[in-house]
C-alpha positions in Angstrom: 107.5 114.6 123.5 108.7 112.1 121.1 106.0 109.1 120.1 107.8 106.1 122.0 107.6 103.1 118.9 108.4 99.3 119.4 109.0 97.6 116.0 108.2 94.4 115.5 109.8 93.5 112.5 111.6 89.7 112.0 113.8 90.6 109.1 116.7 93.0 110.9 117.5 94.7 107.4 113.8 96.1 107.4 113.7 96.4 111.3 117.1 98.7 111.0 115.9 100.5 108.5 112.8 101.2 110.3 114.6 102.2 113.5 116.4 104.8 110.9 113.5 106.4 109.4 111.5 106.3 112.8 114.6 108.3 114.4 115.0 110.7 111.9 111.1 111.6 112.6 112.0 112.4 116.3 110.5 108.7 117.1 112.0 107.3 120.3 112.4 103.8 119.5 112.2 101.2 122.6 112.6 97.7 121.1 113.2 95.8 117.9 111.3 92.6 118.4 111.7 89.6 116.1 108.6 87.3 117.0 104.6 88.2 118.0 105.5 86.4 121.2 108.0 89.1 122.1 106.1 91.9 120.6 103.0 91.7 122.9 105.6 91.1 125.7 107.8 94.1 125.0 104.2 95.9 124.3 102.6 95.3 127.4 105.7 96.0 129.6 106.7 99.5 127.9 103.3 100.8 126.7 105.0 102.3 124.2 102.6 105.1 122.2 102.8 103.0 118.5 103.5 99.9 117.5 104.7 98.6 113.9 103.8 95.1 113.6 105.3 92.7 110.4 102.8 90.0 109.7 104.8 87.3 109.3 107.1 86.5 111.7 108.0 83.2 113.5 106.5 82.2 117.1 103.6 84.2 116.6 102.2 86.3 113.4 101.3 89.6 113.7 98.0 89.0 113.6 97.6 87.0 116.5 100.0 89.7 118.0 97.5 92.4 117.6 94.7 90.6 118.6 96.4 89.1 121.7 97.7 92.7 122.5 94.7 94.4 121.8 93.0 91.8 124.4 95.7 92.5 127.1 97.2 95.5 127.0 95.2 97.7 124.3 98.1 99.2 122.2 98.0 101.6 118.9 99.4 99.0 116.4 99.7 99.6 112.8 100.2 96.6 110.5 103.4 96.3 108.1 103.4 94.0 105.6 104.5 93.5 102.4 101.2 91.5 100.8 98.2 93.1 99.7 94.6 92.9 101.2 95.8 92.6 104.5 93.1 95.4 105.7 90.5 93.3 106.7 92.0 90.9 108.5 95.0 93.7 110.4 91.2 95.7 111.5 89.4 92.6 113.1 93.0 91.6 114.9 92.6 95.4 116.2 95.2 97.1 114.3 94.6 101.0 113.9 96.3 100.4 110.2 97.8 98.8 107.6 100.1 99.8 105.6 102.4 98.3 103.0 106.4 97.9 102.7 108.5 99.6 102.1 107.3 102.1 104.9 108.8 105.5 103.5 110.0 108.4 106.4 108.0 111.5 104.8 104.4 109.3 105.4 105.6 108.1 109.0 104.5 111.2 110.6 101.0 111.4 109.3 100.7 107.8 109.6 101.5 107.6 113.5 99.1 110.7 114.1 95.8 109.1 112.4 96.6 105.6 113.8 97.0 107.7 117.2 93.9 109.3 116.8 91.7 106.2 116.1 93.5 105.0 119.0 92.1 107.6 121.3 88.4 106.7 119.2 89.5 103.2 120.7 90.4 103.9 124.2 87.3 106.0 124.5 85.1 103.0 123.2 87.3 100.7 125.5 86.3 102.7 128.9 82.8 101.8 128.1 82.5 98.3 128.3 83.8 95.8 130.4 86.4 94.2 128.8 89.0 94.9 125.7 87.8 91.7 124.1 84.1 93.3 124.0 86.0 96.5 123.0 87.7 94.8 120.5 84.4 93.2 118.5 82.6 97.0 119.0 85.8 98.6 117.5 85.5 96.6 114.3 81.8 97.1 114.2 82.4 100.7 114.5 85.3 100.8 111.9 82.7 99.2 109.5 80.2 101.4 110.3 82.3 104.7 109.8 83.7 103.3 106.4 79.9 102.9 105.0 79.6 106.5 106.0 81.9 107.8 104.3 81.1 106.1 101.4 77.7 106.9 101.5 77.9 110.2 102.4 80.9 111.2 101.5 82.2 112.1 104.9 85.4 112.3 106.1 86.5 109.8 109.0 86.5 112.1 111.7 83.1 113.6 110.1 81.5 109.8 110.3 83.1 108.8 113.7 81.5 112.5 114.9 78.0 111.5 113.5 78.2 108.5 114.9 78.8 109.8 118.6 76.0 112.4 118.3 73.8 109.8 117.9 75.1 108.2 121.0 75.3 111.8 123.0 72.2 111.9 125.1 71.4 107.8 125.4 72.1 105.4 127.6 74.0 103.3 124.7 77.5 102.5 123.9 79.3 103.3 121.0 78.8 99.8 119.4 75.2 99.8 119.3 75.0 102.8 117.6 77.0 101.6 114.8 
């Protein structure tokens, strides 16, 4: 089954040269979007299986986008932008990634499956607690915690996201708190 894509990309030259190099991947794509408004419209009405979100775009940026998504409709979003050090500020709006322009077709593949699976990491930490927002500030507590593994220890992500949830396994204690 094809991974369903909405782009969200306010500069159409990019945006069609997206929807290109997402189709020749086997990407279904849904929607081209133009502004964060529309994005977390379009998003939350097509639950589509990956978003790729611009960060500056008119109405809304994608930053606010993210977050706003991540709060309604929890989405996999991966950040596209073309300035650096956008990291820290795409993984507390809830993006699973950030990556810069120009987006080439042999990483989209790879890129779409890790962002996917910290998605599921996500979800999983999501069901949990009461509500995404909660979700939200756990996810980034998390993220922190698993890069300082793998620093430290030298772990891979899955490696440090898998110690983390052992400690968990067994206690009454979300995923958060463990972090």
């Amino acid at each position: 089954m094809p991974v369903r894509v909405v782009i969200a990309e306010d500069e159409w030259l990019i945006a069609a040269a997206l929807r290109r190099q997402l189709e020749s991947c086997g990407c279904d794509v849904l929607a081209a979007v133009g502004t964060g408004a529309r994005a977390v419209a379009v998003a939350c009405a097509e639950h589509p299986d990956l978003v790729l979100m611009d960060v500056q775009m008119p109405e809304m940026d994608g930053l606010e986008a993210t977050r706003r998504l991540m709060e309604q409709s929890p989405t996999c979003v991966v950040i596209v932008t073309g300035k650096a050090r956008q990291e820290g500020a795409a993984e507390q709006a809830g993006a699973m990634d950030c990556v810069m322009k120009p987006l080439m077709s042999g990483r989209i593949p790879a890129l779409a499956e890790n962002a996917r699976r910290r998605f599921m990491r996500f979800a999983a930490l999501d069901r949990e607690g009461s509500d995404h927002g909660e979700a939200l500030q756990a996810w980034v507590v998390l993220r922190r915690a698993v890069k300082a593994l793998m620093e430290s220890d030298g772990l891979t992500e899955d490696q440090a996201f898998d110690r983390l949830e052992a400690q968990k396994r067994g206690r009454r204690i979300l995923a958060g708190a463990v972090a």
